[in-house]
SELUM-690910 format. One line per 8 residues: their letters; for each residue x, y, z of N, C-alpha, C. Coordinates in Angstrom, 3 decimals. Each point is the difference from the previous one (the first is absolute). Example, Ala and Ser with C-alpha at 12.3 -4.5 7.8 and 13.67 -1.06 7.14 Angstrom:
// SELUM-690910
as> 13.190 -5.690 7.800 -0.890 1.190 0.000 0.900 1.200 0.000; -0.350 1.050 -0.720 0.820 1.190 0.060 -0.770 1.090 0.730 $
***
This chain:
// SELUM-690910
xxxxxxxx> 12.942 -8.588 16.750 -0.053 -0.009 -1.455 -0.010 -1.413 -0.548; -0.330 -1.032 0.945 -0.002 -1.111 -0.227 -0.798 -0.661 -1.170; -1.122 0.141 -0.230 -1.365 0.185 -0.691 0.597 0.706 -1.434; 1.169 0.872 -0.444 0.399 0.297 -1.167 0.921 -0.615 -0.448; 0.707 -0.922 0.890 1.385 -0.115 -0.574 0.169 -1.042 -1.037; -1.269 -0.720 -0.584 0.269 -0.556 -1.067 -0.903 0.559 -0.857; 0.433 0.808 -0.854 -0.798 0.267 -1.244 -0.421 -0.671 -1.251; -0.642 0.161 -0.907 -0.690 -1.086 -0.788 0.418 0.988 -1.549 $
xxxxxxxx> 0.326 -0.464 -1.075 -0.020 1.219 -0.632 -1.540 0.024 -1.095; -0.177 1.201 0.153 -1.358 0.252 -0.894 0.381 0.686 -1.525; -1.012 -0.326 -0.729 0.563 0.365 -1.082 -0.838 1.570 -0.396; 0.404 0.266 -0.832 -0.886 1.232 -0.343 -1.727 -0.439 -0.629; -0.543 0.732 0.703 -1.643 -0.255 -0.526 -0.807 0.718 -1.113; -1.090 -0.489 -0.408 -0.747 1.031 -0.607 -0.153 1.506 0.643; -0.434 0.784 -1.131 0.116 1.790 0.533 -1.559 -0.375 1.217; -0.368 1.000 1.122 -1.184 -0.002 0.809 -1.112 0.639 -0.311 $
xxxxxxxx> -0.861 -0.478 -0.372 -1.094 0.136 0.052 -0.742 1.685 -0.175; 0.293 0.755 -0.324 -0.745 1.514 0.133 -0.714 0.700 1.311; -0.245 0.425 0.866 -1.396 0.087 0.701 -0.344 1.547 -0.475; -0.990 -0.738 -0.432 -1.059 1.838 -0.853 -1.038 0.659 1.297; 0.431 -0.051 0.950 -0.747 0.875 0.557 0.558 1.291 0.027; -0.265 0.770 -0.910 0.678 1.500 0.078 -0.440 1.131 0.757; 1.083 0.757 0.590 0.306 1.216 0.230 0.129 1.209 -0.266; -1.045 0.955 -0.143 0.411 1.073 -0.622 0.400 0.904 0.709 $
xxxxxxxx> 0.865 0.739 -0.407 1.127 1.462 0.952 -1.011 0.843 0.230; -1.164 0.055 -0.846 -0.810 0.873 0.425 -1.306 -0.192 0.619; -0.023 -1.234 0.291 -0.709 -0.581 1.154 0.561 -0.987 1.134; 0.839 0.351 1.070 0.724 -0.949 0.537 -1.158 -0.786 0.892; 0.651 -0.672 0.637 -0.649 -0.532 0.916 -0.512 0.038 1.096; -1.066 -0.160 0.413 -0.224 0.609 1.461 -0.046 -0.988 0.801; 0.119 0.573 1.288 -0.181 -1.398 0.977 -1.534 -0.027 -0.012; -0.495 -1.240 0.446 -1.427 -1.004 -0.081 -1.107 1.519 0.706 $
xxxxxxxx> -1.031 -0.238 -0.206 -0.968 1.078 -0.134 -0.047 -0.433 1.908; -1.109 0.970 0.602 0.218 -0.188 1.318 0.570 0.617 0.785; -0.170 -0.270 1.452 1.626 0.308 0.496 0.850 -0.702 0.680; 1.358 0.362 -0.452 0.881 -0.985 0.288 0.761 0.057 1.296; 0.476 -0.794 0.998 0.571 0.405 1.431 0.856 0.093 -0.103; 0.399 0.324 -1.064 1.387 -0.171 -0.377 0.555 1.738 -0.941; -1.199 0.665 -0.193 -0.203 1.104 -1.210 1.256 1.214 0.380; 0.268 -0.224 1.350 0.785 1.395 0.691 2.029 -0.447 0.248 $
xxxxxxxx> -0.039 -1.260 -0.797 1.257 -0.494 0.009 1.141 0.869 -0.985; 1.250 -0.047 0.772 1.123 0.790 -1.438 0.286 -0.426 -0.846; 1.013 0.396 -1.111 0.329 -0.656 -0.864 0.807 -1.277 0.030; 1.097 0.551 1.074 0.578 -1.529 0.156 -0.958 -1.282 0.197; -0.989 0.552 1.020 -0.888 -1.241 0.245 -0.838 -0.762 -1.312; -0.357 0.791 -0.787 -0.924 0.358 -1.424 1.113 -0.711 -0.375; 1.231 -0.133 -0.325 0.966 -0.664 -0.974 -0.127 -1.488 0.263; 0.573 0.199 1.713 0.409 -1.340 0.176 -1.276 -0.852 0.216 $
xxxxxxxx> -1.531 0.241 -0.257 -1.091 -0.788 -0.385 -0.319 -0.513 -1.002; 0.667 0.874 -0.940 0.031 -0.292 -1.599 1.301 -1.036 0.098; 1.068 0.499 0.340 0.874 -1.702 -0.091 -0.746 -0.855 0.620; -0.488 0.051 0.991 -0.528 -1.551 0.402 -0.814 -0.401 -1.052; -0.809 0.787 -0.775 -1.316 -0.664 -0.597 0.855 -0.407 -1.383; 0.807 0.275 -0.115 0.806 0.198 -1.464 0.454 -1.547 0.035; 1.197 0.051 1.267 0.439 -1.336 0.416 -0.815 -1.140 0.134; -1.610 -0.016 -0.056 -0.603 -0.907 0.453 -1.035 0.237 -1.353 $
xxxxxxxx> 0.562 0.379 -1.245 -0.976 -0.363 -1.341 -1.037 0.849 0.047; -0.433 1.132 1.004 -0.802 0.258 -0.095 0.480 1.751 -0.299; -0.235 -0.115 -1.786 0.337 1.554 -0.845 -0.671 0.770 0.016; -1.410 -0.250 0.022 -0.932 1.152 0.401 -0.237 0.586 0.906; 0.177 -0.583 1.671 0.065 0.795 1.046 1.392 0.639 0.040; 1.381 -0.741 -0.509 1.053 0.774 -0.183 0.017 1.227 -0.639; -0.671 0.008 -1.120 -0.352 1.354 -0.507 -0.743 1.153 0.766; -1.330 -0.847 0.514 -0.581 1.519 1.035 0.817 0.426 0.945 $
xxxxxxxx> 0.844 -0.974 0.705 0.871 0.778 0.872 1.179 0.429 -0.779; 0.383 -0.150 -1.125 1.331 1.046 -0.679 -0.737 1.102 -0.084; -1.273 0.193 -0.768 -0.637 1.154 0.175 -0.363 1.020 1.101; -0.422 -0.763 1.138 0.032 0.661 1.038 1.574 0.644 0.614; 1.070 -0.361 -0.587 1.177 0.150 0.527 -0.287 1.081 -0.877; -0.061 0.312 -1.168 0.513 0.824 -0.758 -1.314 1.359 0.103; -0.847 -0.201 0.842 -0.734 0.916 0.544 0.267 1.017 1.282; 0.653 -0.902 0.290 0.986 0.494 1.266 0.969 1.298 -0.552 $
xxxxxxxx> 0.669 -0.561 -0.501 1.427 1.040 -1.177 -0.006 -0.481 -0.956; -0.636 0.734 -1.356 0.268 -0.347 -1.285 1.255 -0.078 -0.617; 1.037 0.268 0.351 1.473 -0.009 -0.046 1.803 -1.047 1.053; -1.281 -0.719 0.397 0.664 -1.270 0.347 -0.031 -0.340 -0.723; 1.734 -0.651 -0.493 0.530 -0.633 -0.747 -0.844 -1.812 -0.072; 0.293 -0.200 1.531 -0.383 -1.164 0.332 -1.217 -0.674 -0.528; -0.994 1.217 0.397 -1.434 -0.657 -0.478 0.184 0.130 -1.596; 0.428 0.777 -0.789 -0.204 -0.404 -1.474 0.940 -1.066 -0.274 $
xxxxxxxx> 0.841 -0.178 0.560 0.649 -1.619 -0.435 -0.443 -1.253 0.198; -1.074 0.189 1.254 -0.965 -1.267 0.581 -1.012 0.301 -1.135; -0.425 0.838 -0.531 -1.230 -0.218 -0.653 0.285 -0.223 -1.152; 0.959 0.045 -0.521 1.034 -0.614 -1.509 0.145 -1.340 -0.088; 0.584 -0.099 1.116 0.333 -1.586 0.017 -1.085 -0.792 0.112; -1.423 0.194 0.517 -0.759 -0.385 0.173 -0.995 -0.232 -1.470; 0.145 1.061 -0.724 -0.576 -0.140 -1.425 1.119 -0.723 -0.817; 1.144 0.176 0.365 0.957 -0.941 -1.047 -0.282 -1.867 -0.188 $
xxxxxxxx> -0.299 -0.184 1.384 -0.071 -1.042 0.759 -1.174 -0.619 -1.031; -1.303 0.918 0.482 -1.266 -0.523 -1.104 -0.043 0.426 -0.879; 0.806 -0.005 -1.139 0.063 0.486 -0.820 -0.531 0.776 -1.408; -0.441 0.990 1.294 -0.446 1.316 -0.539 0.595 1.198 -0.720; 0.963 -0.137 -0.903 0.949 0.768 -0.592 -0.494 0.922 -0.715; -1.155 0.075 -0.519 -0.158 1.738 0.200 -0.384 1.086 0.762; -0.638 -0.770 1.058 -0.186 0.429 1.205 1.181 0.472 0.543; 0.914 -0.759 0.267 1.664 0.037 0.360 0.476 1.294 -0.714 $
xxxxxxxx> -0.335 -0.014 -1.081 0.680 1.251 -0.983 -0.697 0.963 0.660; -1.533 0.367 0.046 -0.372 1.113 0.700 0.647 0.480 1.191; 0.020 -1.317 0.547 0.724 0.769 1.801 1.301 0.362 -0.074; 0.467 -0.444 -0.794 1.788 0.145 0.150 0.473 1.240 -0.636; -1.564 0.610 -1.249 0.866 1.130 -0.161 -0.639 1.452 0.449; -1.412 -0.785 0.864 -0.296 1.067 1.250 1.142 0.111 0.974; 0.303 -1.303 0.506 1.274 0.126 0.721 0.629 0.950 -0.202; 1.148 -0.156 -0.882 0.873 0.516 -0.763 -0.028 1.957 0.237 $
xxxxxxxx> -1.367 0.119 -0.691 -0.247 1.722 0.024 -0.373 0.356 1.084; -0.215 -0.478 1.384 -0.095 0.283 1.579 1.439 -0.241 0.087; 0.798 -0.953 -0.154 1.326 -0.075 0.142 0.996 -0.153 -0.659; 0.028 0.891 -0.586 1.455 -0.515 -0.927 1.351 -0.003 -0.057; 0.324 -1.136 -0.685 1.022 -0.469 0.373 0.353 -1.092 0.991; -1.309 -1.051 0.510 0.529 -0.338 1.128 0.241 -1.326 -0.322; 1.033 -0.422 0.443 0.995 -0.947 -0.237 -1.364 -1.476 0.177; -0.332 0.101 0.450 -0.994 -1.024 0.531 -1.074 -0.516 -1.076 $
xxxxxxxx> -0.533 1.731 -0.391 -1.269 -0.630 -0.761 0.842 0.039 -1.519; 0.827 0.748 -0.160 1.061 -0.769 -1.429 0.303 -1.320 -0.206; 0.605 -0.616 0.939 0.130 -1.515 0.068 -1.069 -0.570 -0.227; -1.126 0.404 0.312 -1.400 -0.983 0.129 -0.092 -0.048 -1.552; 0.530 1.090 -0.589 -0.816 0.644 -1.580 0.518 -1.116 -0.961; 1.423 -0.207 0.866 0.462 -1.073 -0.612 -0.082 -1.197 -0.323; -0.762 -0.519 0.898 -0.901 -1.464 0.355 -1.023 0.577 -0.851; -0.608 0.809 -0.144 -1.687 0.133 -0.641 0.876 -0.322 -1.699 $
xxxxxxxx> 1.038 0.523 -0.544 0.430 0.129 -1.200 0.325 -1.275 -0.258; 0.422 -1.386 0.813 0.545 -0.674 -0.363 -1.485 -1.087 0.278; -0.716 0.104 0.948 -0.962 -0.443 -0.283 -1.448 -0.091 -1.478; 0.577 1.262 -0.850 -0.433 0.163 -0.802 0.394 -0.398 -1.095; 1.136 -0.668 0.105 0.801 -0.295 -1.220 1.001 0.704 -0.393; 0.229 1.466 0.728 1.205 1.315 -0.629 0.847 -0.637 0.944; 0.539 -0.813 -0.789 1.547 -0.418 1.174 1.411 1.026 -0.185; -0.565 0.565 -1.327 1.294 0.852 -0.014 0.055 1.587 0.539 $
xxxxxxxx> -1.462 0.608 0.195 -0.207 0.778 1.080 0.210 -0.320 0.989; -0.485 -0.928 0.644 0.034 -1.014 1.690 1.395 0.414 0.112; 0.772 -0.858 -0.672 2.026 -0.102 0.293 0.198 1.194 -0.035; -0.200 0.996 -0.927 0.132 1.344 0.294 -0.334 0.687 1.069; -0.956 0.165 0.355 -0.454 0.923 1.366 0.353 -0.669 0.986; 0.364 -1.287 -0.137 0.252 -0.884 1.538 1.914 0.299 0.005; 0.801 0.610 -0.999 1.279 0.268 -0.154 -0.172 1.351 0.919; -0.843 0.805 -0.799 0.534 1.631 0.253 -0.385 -0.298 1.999 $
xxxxxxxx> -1.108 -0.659 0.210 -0.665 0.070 1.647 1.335 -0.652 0.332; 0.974 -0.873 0.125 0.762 -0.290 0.894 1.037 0.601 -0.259; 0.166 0.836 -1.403 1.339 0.982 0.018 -0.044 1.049 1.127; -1.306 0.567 0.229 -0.736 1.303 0.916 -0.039 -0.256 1.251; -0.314 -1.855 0.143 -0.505 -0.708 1.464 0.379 -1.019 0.769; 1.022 -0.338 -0.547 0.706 -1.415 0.049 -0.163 -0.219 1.213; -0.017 0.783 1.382 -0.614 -0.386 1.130 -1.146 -0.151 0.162; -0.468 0.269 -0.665 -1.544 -0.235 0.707 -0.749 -1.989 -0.940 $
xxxxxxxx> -0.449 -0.919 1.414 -0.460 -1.292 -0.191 -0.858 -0.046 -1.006; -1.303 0.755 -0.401 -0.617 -0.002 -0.862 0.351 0.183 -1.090; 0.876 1.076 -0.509 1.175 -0.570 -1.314 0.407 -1.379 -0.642; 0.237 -0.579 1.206 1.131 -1.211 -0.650 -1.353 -0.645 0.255; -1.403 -0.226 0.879 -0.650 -1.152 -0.601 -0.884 0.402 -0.867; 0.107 1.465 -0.570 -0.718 0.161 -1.616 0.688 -0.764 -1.254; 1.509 0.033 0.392 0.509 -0.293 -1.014 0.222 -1.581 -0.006; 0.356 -0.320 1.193 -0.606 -1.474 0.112 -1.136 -0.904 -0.760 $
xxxxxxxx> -1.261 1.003 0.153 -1.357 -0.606 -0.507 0.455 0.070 -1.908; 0.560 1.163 -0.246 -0.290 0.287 -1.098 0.729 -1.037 -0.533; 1.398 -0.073 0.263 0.470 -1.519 -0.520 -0.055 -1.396 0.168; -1.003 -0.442 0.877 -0.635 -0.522 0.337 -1.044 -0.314 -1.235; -0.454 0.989 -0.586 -0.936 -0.286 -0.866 0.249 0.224 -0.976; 1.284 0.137 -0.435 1.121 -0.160 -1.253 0.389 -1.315 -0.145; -0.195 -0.938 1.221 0.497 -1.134 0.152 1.382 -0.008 -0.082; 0.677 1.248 0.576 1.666 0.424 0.040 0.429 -0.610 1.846 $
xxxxxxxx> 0.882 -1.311 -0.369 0.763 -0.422 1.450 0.758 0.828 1.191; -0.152 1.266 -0.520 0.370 1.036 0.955 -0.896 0.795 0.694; -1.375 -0.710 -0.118 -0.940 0.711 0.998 0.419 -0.126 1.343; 0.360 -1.561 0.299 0.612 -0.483 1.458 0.871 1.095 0.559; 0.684 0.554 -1.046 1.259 0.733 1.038 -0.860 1.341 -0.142; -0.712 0.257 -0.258 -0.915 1.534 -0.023 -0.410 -0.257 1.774; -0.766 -1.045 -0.388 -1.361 -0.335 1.475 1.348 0.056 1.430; 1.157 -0.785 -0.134 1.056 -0.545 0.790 0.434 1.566 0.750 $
xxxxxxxx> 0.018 0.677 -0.933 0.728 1.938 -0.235 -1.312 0.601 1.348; -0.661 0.084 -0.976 -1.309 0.488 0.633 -0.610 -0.748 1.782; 0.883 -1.109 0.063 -0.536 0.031 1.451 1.351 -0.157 0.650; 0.829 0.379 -0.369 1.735 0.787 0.843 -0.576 0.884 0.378; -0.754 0.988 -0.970 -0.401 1.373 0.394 -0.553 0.413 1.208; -0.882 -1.316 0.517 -1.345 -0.098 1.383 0.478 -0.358 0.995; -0.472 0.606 1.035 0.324 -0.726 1.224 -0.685 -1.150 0.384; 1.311 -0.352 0.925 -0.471 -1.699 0.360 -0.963 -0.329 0.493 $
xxxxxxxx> -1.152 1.147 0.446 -1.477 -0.576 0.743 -0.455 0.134 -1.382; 0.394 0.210 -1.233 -1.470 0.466 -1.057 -0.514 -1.202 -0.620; -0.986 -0.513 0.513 -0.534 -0.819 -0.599 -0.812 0.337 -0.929; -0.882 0.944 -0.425 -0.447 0.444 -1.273 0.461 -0.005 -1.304; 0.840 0.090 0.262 1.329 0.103 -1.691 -0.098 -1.510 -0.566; 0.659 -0.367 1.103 0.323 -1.818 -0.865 -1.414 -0.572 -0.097; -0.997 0.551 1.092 -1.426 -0.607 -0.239 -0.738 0.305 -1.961; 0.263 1.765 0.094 -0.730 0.298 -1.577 1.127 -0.841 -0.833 $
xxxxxxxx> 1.299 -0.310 -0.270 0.807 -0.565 -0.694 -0.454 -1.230 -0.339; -0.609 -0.424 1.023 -0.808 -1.497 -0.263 -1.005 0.123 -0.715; -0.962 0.814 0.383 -1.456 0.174 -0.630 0.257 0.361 -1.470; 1.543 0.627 -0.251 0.194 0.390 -1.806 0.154 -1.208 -0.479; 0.805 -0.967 0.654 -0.002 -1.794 -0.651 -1.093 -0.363 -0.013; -0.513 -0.353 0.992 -1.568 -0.518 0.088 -0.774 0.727 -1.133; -0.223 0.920 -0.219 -0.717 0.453 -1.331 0.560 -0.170 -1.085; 1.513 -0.599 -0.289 0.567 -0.057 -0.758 -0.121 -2.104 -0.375 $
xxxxxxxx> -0.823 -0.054 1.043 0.106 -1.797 0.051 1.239 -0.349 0.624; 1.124 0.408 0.205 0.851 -0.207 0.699 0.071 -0.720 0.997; -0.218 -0.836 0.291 -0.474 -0.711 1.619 0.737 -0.399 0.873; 1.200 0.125 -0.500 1.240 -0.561 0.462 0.789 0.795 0.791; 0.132 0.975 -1.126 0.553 1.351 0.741 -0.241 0.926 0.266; -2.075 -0.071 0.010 -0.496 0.689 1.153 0.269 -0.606 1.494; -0.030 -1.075 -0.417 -0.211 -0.817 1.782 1.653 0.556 0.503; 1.009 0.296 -0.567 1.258 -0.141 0.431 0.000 1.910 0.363 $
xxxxxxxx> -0.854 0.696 -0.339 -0.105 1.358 0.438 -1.029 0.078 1.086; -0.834 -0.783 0.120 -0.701 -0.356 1.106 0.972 -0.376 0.915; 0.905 -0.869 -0.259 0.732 -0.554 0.911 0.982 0.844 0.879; 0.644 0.827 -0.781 0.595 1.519 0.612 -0.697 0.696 0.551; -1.591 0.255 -0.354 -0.349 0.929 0.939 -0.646 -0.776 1.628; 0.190 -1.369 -0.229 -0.720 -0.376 1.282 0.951 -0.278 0.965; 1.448 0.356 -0.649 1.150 0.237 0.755 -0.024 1.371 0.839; -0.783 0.703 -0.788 0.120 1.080 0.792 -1.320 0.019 1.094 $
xxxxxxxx> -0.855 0.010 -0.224 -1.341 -0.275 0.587 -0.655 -1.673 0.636; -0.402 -0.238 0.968 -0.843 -1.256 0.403 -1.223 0.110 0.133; -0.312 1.638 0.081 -1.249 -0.210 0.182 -1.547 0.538 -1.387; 0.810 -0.322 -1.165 -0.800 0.944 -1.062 -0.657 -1.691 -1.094; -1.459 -0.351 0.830 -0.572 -0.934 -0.596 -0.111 -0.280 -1.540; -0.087 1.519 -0.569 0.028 -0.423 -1.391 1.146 -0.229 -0.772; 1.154 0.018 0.192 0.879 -1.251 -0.316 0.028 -0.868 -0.233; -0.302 -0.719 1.050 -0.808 -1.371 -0.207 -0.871 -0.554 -0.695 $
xxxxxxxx> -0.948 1.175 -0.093 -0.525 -0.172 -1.064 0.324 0.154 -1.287; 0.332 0.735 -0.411 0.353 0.030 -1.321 1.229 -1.593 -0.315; 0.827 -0.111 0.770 0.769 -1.157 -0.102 -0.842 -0.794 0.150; -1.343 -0.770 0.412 -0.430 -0.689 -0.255 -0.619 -0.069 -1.299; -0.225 1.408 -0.490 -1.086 -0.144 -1.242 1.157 -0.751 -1.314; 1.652 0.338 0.362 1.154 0.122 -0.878 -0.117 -1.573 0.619; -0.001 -0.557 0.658 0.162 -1.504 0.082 -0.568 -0.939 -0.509; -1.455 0.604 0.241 -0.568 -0.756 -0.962 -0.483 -0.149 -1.397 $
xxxxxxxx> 0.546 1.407 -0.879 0.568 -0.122 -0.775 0.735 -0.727 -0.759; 1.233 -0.309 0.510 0.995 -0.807 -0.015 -0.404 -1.416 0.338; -0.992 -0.196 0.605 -0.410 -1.730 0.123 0.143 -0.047 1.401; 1.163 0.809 0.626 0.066 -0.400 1.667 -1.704 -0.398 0.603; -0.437 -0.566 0.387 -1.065 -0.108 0.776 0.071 -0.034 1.024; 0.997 -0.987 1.017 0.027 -0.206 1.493 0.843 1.675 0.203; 0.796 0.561 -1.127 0.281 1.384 0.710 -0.027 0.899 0.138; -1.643 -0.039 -1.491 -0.591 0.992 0.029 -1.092 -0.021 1.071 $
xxxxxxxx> -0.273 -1.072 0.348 -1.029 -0.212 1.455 0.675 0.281 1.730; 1.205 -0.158 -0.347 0.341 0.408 1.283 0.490 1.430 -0.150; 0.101 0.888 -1.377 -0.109 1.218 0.378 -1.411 1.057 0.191; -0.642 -0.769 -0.272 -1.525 0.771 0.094 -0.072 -0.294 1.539; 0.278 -0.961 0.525 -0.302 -0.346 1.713 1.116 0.817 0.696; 0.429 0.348 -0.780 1.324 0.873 0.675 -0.513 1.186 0.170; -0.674 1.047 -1.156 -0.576 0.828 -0.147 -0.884 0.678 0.793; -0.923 -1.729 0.414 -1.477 0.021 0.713 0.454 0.398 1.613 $
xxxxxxxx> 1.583 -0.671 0.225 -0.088 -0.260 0.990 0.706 1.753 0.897; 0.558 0.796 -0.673 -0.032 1.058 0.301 -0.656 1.123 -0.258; -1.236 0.272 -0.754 -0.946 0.744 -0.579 -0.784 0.342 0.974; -0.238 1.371 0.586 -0.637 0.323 1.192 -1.492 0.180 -0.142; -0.490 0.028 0.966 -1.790 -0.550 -0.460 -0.441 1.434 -0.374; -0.835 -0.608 -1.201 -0.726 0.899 -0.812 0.850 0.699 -1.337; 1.101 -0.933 -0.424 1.050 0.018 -1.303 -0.455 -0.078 -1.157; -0.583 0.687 -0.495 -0.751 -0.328 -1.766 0.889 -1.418 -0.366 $
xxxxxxxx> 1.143 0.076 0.194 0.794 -1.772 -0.743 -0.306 -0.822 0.789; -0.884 -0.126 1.066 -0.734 -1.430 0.693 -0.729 -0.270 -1.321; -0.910 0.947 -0.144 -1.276 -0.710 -1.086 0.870 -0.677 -1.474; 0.970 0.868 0.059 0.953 -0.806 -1.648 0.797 -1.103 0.592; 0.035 -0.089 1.188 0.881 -1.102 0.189 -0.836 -0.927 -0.120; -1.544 0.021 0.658 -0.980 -1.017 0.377 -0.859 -0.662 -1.232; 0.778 1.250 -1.718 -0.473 -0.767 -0.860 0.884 -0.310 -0.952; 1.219 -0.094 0.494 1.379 -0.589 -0.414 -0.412 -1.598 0.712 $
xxxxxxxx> -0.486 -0.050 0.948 0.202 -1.425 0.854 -1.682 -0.317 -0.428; -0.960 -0.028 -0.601 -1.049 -0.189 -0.669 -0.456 -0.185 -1.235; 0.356 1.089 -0.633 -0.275 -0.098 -1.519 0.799 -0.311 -1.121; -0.041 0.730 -0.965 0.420 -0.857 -1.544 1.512 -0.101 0.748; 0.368 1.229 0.748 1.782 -0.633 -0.487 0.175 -1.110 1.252; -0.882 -0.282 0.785 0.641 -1.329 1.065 -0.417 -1.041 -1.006; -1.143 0.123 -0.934 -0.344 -1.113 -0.708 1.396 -0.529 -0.586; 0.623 1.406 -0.556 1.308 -0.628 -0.831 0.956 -0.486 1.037 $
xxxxxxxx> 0.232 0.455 0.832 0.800 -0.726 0.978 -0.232 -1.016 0.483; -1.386 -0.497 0.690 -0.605 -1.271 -0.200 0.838 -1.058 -0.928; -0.708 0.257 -1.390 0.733 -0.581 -1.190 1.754 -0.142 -0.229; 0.543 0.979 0.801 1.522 -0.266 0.295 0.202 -0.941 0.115; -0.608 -0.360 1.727 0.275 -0.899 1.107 -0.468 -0.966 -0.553; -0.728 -0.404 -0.477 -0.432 -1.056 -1.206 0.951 -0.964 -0.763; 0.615 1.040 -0.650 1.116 -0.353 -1.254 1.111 -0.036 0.678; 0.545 0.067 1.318 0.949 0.177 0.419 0.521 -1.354 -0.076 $
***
């Protein structure tokens, strides 16, 4: 944990950017036309392809494989929470509203996609719905991790100092291999501009994991952010250097170390 132990503090950033590529509930996504060698895989497998592509910026193949998960069993919890978070992320909020309250009438009541409803409300500006539904979900759920980092996000984007102990709650809840948890905890800073204390949820989950390249990446993208250059460059080589051949994040790493953003790093090392 050497590589975290001095943190930098970041300040809060501008809101992110929108991404309008929308989703409709009544046209999901399919996987790529063709056929795929991949077409006869389960859901778990279908999930955990969509985290990789998710983890590595890439929302649109994350989506065909949430979809394909949710082709599998339309009533996995799991896959409608990956495909939520995934429109929350690009912020597609009425899209979000469609799925969550398809969700909802396939499942109701479920502690999971309630919490999410809560992030969509507070992302919208209803902070006083958000605090509400994110109360009644941990009166009902208080065990369950996705609770406390709904309510986390939501105050989070209240700009309320008690998000920390939401996110802190929420990964007591996980076991000590889960590197996924503290990984999305990061990606909510990082979209939040947070850079600071995404990298420091990065930093927990690479406690748990050594071998999950996009970490690294993303802490590099949060470094250089922040101006780090020599450490946002030695986390992209960090990245490169465990990424197994044929990694969609070779090609983002190879234009992290090429294009506009090495230019800015370039220009770091410059001014340094």
């Amino acid at each position: 944990m050497g590589r975290f132990s001095k943190l930098e503090t970041g300040g809060r950033g501008g809101e992110p950017a929108p991404d309008r590529d929308a989703v409709s509930p009544e046209f999901p996504f399919t996987p790529a036309a063709g056929k795929d060698e991949r077409e006869d895989l389960d859901q778990a497998a279908c999930l955990r392809l969509g985290d990789e592509a998710l983890f590595r910026n890439d929302r649109r193949a994350a989506l065909r494989w949430y979809s394909r998960a949710m082709d599998r069993d339309s009533r996995a919890v799991e896959a409608w929470v990956a495909m939520l978070r995934v429109l929350l992320f690009k912020g597609d909020l009425g899209e979000a509203q469609s799925w969550v309250n398809r969700g909802l009438t396939l499942i109701p009541g479920s502690p999971h996609l309630l919490a999410l409803r809560a992030v969509l409300y507070a992302r919208r500006g209803m902070m006083r719905q958000a605090i509400n539904n994110s109360d009644a979900v941990l009166e009902t759920a208080g065990t369950v991790p996705l609770a406390h980092m709904a309510r986390g996000e939501v105050l989070l984007l209240a700009d309320n100092k008690n998000a920390q102990y939401c996110f802190d709650q929420c990964l007591g809840l996980t076991p000590p291999d889960d590197w996924r948890t503290p990984l999305m905890i990061g990606l909510i800073h990082e979209d939040r501009r947070l850079w600071a204390r995404a990298i420091h949820y990065y930093g927990i989950a690479a406690q748990r994991t050594e071998r999950e390249p996009a970490l690294w990446y993303h802490v590099g993208l949060c470094r250089a952010e922040l101006g780090h250059a020599a450490q946002a460059r030695k986390a992209f080589e960090q990245a490169g250097q465990i990424c197994q051949p044929g990694d969609p994040l070779l090609l983002k790493l190879s234009h992290a170390s090429t294009g506009s953003l090495w230019l800015r790093l370039r220009n770091l090392f410059r001014s340094a």
